[in-house]
C-alpha positions as a LaTeX table, in Angstrom:
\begin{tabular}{lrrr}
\hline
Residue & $x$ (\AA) & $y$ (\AA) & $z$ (\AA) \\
\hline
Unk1 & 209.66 & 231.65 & 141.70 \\
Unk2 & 213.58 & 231.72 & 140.61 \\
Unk3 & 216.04 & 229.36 & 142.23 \\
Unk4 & 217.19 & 232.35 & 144.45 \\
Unk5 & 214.41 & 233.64 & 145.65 \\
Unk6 & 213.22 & 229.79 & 146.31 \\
Unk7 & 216.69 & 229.03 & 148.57 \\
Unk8 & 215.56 & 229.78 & 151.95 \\
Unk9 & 212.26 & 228.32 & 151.40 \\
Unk10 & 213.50 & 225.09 & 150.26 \\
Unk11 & 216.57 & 224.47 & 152.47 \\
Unk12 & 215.04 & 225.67 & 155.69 \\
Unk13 & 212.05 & 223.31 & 154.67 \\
Unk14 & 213.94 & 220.19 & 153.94 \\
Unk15 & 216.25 & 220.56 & 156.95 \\
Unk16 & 213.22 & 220.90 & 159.42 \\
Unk17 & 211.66 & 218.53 & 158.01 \\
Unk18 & 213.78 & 215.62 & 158.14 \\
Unk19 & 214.94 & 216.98 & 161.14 \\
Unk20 & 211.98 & 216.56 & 162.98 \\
Unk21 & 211.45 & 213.22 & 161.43 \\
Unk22 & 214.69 & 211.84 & 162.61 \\
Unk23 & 214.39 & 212.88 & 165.84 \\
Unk24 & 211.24 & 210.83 & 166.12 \\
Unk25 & 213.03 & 207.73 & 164.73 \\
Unk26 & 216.02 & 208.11 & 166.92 \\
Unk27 & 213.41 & 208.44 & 169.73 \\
Unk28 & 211.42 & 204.95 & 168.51 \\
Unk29 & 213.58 & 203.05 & 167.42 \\
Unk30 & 217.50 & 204.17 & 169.20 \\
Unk31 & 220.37 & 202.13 & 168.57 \\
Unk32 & 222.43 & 203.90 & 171.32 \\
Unk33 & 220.33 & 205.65 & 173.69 \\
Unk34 & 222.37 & 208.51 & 172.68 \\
Unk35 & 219.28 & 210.90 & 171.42 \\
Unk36 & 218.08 & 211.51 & 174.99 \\
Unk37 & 217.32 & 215.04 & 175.31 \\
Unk38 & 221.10 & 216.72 & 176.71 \\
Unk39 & 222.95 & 219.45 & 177.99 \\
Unk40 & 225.12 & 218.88 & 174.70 \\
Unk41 & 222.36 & 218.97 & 172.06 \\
Unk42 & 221.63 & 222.60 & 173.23 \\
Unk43 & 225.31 & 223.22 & 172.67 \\
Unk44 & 225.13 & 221.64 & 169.35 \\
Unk45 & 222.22 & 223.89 & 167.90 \\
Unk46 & 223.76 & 226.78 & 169.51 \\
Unk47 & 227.35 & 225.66 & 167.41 \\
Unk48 & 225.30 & 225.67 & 163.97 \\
Unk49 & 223.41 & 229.18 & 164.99 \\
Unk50 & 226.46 & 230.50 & 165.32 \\
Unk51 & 228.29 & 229.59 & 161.93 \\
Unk52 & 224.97 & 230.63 & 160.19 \\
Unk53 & 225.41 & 233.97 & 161.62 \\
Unk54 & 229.32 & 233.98 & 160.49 \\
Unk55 & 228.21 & 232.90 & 156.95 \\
Unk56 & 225.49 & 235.87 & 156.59 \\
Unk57 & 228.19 & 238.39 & 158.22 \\
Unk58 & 231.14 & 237.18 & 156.57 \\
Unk59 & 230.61 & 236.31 & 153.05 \\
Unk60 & 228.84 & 238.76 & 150.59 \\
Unk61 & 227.25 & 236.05 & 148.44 \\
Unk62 & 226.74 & 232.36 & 149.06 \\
Unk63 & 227.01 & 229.10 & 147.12 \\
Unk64 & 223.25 & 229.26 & 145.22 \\
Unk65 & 223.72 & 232.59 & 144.63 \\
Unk66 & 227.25 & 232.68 & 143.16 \\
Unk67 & 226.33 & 229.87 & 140.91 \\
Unk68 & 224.00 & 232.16 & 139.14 \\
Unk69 & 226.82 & 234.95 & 138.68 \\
Unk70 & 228.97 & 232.73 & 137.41 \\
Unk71 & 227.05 & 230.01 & 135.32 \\
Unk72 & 227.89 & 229.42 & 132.00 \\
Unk73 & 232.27 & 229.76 & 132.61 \\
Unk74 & 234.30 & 227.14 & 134.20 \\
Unk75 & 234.36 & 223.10 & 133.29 \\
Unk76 & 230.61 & 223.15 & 132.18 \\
Unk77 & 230.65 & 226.17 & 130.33 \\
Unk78 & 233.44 & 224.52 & 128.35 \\
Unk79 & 231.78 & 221.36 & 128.25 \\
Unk80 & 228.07 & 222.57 & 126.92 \\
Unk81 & 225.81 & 219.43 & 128.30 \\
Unk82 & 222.43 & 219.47 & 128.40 \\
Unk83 & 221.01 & 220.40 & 131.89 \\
Unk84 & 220.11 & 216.59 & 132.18 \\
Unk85 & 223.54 & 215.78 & 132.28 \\
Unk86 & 225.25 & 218.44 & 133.81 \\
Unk87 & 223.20 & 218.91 & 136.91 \\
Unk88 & 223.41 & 215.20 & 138.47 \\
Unk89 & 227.26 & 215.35 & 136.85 \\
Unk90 & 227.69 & 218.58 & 139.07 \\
Unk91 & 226.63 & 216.80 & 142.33 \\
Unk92 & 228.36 & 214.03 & 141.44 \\
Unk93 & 231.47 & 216.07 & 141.55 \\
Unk94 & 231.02 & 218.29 & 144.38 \\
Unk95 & 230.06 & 214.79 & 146.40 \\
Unk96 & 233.85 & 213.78 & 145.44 \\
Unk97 & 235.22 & 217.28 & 146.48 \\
Unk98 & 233.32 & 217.09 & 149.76 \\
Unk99 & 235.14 & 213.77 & 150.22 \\
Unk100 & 238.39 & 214.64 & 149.95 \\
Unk101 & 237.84 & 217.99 & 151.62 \\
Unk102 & 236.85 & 215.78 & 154.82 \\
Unk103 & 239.49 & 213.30 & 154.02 \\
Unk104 & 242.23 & 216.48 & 154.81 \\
Unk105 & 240.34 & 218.09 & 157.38 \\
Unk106 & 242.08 & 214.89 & 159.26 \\
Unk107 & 244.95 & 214.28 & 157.50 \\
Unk108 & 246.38 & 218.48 & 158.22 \\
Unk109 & 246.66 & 219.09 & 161.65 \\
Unk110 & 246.27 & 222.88 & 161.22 \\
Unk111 & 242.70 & 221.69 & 159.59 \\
Unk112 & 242.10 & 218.74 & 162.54 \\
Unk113 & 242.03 & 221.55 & 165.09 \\
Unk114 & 238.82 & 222.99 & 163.57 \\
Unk115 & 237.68 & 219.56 & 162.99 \\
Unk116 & 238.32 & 218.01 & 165.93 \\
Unk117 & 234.90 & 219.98 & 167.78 \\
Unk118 & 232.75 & 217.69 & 165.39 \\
Unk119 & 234.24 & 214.69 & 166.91 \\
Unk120 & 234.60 & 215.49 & 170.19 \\
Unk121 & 231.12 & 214.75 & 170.73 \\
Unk122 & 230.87 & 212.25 & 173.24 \\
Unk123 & 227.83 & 211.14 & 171.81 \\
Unk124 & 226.07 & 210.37 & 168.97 \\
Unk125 & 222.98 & 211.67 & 167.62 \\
Unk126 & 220.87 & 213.95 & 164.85 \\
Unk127 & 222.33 & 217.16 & 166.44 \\
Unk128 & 226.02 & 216.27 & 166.19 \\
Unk129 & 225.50 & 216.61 & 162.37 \\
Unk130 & 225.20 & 219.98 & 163.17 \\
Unk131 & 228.15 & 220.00 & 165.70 \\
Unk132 & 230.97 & 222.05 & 163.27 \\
Unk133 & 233.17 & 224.73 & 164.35 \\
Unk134 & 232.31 & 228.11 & 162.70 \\
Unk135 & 235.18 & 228.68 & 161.42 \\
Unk136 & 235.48 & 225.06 & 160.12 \\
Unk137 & 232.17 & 226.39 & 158.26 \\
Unk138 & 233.37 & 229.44 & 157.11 \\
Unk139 & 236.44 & 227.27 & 155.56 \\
Unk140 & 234.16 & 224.89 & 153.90 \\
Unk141 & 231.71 & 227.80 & 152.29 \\
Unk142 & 235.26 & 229.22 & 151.07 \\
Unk143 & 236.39 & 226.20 & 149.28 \\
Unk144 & 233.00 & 225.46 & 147.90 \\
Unk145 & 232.94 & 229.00 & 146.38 \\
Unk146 & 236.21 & 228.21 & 144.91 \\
Unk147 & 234.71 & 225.05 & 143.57 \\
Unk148 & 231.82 & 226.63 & 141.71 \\
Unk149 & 234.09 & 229.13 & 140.23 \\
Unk150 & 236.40 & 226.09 & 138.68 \\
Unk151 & 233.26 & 223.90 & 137.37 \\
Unk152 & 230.47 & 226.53 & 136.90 \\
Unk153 & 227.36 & 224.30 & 137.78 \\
Unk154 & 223.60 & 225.17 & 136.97 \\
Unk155 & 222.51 & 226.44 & 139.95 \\
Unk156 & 220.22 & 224.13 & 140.68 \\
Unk157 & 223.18 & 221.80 & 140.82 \\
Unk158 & 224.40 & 223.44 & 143.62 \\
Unk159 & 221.39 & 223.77 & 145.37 \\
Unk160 & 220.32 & 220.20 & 145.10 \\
Unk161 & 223.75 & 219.39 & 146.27 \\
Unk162 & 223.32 & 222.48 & 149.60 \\
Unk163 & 220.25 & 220.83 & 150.49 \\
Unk164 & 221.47 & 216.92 & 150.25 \\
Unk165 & 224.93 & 218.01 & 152.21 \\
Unk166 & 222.72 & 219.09 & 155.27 \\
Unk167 & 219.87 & 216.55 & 155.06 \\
Unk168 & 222.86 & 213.79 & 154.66 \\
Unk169 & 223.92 & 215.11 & 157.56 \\
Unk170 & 221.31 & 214.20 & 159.62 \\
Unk171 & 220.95 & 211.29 & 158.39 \\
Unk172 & 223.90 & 209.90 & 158.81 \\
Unk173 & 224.43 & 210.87 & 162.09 \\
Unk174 & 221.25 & 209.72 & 163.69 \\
Unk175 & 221.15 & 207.64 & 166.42 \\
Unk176 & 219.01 & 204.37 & 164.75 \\
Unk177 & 221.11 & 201.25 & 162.79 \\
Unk178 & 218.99 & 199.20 & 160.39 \\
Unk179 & 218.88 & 195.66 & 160.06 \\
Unk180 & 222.25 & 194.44 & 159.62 \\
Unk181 & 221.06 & 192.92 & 156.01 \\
Unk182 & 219.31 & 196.44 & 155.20 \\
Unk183 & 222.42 & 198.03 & 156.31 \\
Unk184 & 224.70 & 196.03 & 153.45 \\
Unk185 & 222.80 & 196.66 & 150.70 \\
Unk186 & 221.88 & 200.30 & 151.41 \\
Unk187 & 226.18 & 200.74 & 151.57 \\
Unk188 & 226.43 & 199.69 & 148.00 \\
Unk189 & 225.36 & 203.16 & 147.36 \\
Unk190 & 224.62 & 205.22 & 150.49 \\
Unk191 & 226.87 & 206.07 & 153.42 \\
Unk192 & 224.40 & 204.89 & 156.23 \\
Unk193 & 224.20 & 205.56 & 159.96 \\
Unk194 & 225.90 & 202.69 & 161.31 \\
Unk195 & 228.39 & 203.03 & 158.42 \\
Unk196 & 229.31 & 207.01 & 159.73 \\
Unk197 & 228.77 & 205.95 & 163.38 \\
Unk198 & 232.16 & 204.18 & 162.89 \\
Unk199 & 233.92 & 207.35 & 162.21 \\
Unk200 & 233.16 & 208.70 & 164.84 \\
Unk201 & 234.74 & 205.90 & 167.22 \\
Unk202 & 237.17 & 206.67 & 169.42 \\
Unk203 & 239.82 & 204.75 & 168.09 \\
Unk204 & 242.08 & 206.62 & 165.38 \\
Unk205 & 242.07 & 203.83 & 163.06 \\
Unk206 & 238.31 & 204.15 & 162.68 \\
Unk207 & 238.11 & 207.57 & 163.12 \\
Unk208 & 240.36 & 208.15 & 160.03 \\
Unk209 & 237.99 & 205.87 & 157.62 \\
Unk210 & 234.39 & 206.03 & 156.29 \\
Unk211 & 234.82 & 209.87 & 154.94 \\
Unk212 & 231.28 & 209.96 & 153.00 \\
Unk213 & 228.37 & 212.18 & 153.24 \\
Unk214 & 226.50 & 210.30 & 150.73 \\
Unk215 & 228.19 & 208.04 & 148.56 \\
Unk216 & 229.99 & 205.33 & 149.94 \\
Unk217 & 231.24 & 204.31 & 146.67 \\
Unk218 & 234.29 & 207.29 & 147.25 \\
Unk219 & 235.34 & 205.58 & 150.43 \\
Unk220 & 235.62 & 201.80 & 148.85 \\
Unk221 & 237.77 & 203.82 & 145.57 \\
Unk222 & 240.13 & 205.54 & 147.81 \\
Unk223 & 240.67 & 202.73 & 149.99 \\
Unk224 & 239.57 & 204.40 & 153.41 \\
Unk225 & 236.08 & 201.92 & 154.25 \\
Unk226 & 235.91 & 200.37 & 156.98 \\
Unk227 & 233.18 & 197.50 & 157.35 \\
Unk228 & 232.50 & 197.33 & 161.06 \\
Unk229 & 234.04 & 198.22 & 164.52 \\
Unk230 & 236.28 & 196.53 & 166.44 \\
Unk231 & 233.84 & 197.05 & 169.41 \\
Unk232 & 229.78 & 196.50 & 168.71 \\
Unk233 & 228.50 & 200.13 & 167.57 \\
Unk234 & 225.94 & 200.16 & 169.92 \\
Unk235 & 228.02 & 200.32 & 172.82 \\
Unk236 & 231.11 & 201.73 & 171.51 \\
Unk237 & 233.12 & 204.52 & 172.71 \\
Unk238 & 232.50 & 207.81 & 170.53 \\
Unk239 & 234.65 & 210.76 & 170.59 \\
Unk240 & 238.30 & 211.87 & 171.25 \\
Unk241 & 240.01 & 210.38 & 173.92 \\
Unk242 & 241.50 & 213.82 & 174.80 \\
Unk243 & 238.46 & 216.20 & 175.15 \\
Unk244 & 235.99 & 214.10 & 177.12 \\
Unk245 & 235.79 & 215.93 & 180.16 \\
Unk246 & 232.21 & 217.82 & 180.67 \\
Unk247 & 234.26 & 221.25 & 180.87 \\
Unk248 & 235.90 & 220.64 & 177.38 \\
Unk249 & 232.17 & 220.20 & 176.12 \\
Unk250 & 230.53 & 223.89 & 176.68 \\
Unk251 & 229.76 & 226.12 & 173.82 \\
Unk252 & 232.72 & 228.78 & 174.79 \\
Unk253 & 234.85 & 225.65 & 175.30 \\
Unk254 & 234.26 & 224.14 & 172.34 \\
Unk255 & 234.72 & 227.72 & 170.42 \\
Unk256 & 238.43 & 227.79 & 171.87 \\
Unk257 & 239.00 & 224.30 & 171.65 \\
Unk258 & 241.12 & 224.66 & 167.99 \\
Unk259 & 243.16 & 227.40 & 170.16 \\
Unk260 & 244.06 & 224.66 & 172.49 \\
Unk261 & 247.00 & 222.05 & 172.67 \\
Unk262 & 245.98 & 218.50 & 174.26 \\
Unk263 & 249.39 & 217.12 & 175.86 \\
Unk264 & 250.74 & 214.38 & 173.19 \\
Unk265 & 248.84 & 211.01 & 173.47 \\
Unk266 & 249.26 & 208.15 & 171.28 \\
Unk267 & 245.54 & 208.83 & 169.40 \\
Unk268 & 246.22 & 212.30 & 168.38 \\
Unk269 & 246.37 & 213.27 & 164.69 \\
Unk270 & 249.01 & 215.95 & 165.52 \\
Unk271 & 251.49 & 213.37 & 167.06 \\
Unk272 & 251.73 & 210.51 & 164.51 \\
Unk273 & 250.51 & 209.86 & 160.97 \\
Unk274 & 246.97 & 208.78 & 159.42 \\
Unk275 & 245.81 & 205.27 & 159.21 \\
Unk276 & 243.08 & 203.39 & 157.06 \\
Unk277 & 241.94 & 200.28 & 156.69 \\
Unk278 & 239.54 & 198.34 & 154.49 \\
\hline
\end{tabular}
């Protein structure tokens, strides 16, 4: 079985899998309460069926498979490592990418607007990893395209790094918090629940930190970690202070919403500049 024909298999596999795993955990062992079944979680899945349908209709050939067209040219085509190397080099890099990508999908307004219908989630759970604009995915599969054609990865590079984007996040958004001692140690490496939950706060200053999908080690370099919340994360305020209202959170609402213009309020990213702390 070739890494192609495999894709589907693998993917679809992994993200069910840990899906339905997490979804038990949130269930057992919540740290919010958010994970109760929701209106909002049928919007969710109905957001992510809908980009996968603009991904199959819109782009001819996708990540795995444009890695194998184009394997051997770019940075590791130049380079020559061994497979060893290159492949956990290639995720490596495509982690950092990911990073920044994120980093100025809130730094450009023009790229906040397609954003902004992740975190406008009022709450937080498993399905708002899912919670992206499609067009916000179509972007992203764009860019990563781009990316592969600059570093030409071994395509198993690329789909080791496809399946640990979507399983990370799930993760990362679920609704359980580990022991706060667990929690410390596991951020040396990993971006953790608790860790993401805080970038999803309502206030901008938190909102604008804690960038990582899986690495946390990106966020303590660039200088945009934040340790904890000013409020406790279990009963902190999640979302955007400007689309909170039940009508702003239906699927044909939430498909318009980068179309729409909030009146200017103090925690919008189109009405004053980013902010980070450490």
């Amino acid at each position: 079985m070739t890494i192609d024909s495999s894709e589907a298999f693998v993917r679809l596999g992994a993200f069910f899998g840990l899906l339905l795993v997490l979804l038990a955990a949130q269930r057992r062992w919540p740290a919010r309460g958010d994970g109760r079944f929701a209106r909002r979680q049928l919007v969710n899945a109905g957001l992510v069926l809908i980009g996968t349908l603009v991904l199959r209709i819109g782009f001819p050939v996708l990540a795995v498979a444009w890695a194998m067209n184009i394997h051997g040219g770019g940075l590791f085509g130049w380079l020559d490592w061994p497979a060893w190397l290159a492949i956990p080099a290639a995720v490596v890099l495509l982690d950092l990418a990911i990073y920044w990508q994120h980093r100025l999908m809130h730094m450009w307004p023009l790229l906040w607007r397609l954003h902004r219908v992740h975190h406008c989630d009022t709450a937080f759970d498993v399905t708002t990893g899912v919670r992206f604009h499609p067009l916000e995915i179509a972007l992203s599969m764009g860019i990563k395209l781009g990316l592969i054609t600059l570093l030409g990865p071994h395509p198993a590079a690329v789909l080791a790094f496809e399946v640990l984007l979507s399983l990370g996040s799930l993760f990362t958004h679920t609704d359980v918090a580990f022991p706060r001692a667990l929690d410390r140690r596991l951020r040396w490496v990993f971006v953790t629940p608790s860790m993401h939950r805080i970038h999803h706060s309502t206030r901008r200053i938190e909102t604008d930190s804690n960038y990582g999908f899986h690495l946390s080690a990106w966020d303590r370099l660039f200088g945009s970690y934040t340790v904890d919340p000013a409020e406790d994360e279990r009963r902190m305020p999640v979302g955007l202070e400007d689309w909170r209202e039940p009508r702003d959170q239906g699927l044909v609402s939430l498909l318009l919403n980068p179309f729409r213009k909030p009146g200017p309020r103090a925690g919008d990213p189109d009405t004053r500049p980013s902010q980070h702390h450490a």
